[in-house]
C-alpha positions in Angstrom: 4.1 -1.5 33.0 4.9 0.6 30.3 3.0 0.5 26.7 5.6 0.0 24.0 5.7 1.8 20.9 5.1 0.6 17.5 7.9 1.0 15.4 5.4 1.3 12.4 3.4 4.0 14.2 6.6 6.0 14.1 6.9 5.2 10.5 3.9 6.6 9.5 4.3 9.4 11.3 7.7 10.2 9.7 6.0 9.6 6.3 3.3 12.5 7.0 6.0 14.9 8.5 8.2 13.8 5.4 4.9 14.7 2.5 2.6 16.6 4.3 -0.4 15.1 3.2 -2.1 11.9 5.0 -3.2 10.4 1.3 0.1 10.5 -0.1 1.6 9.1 3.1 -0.7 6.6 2.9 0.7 6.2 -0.9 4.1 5.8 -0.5 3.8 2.9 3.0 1.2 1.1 1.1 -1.9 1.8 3.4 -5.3 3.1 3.3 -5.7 6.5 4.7 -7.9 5.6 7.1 -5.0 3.1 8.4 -2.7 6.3 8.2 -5.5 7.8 10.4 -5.3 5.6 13.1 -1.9 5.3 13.7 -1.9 8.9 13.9 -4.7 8.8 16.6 -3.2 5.7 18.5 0.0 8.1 18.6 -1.2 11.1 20.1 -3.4 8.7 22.3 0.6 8.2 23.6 1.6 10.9 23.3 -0.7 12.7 25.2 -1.8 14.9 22.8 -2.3 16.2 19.2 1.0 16.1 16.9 -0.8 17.3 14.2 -3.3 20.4 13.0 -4.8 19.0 9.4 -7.5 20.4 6.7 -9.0 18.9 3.5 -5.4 19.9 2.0 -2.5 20.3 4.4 -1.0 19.0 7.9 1.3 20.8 10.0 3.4 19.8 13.1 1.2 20.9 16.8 4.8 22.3 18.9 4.5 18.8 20.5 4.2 17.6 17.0 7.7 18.5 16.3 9.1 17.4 19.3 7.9 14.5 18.5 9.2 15.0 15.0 12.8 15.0 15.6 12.7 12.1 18.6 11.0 10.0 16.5 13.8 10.6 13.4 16.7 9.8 15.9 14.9 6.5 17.1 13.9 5.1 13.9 17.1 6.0 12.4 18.9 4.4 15.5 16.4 1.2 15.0 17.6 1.0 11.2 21.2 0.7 12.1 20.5 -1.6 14.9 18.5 -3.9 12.6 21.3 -3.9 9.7 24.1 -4.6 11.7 22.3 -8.1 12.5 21.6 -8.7 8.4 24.7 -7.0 7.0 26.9 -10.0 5.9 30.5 -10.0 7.3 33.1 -9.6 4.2 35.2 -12.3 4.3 37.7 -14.4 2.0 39.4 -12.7 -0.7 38.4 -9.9 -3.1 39.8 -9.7 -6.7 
């Protein structure tokens, strides 16, 4: 059977792509960075391979980093949608 993937794995690694930096990723989700850490290794554990080349100061996309990159956007992007279209309320009755 196939492993299924994380939503939240994929969140954290939008966050990194999105501020380039693990600690301020870590910041703006609301998790340590050694939580940001492991995502990021059980990812390119799926993956197959490292998404990401980082220092003491920056992080840039591997070429399977980015492919990764912009399938990842479309999915959680698609996942967003699919989610509000179950909590959007319907408008009804009469609007004045």
């Amino acid at each position: 059977m196939a492993e299924a993937l994380d939503i939240e794995l994929l969140r954290t690694f939008q966050a990194i792509v999105r501020f380039g930096q693990f600690l301020a990723a870590a910041s703006f989700l609301n998790k340590s960075p050694s939580a940001v850490s492991l995502h990021v290794r059980r990812l390119e554990a799926l993956a197959g391979g490292r998404l990401l080349e980082r220092d003491n100061q920056t992080v840039n996309l591997t070429p399977l980093g980015r492919r990764f990159a912009l399938q990842s956007s479309e999915l959680l992007a698609l996942h967003d949608r699919l989610l509000s279209g179950f909590t959007a309320p319907a408008a009804s009755g009469r609007v004045r």
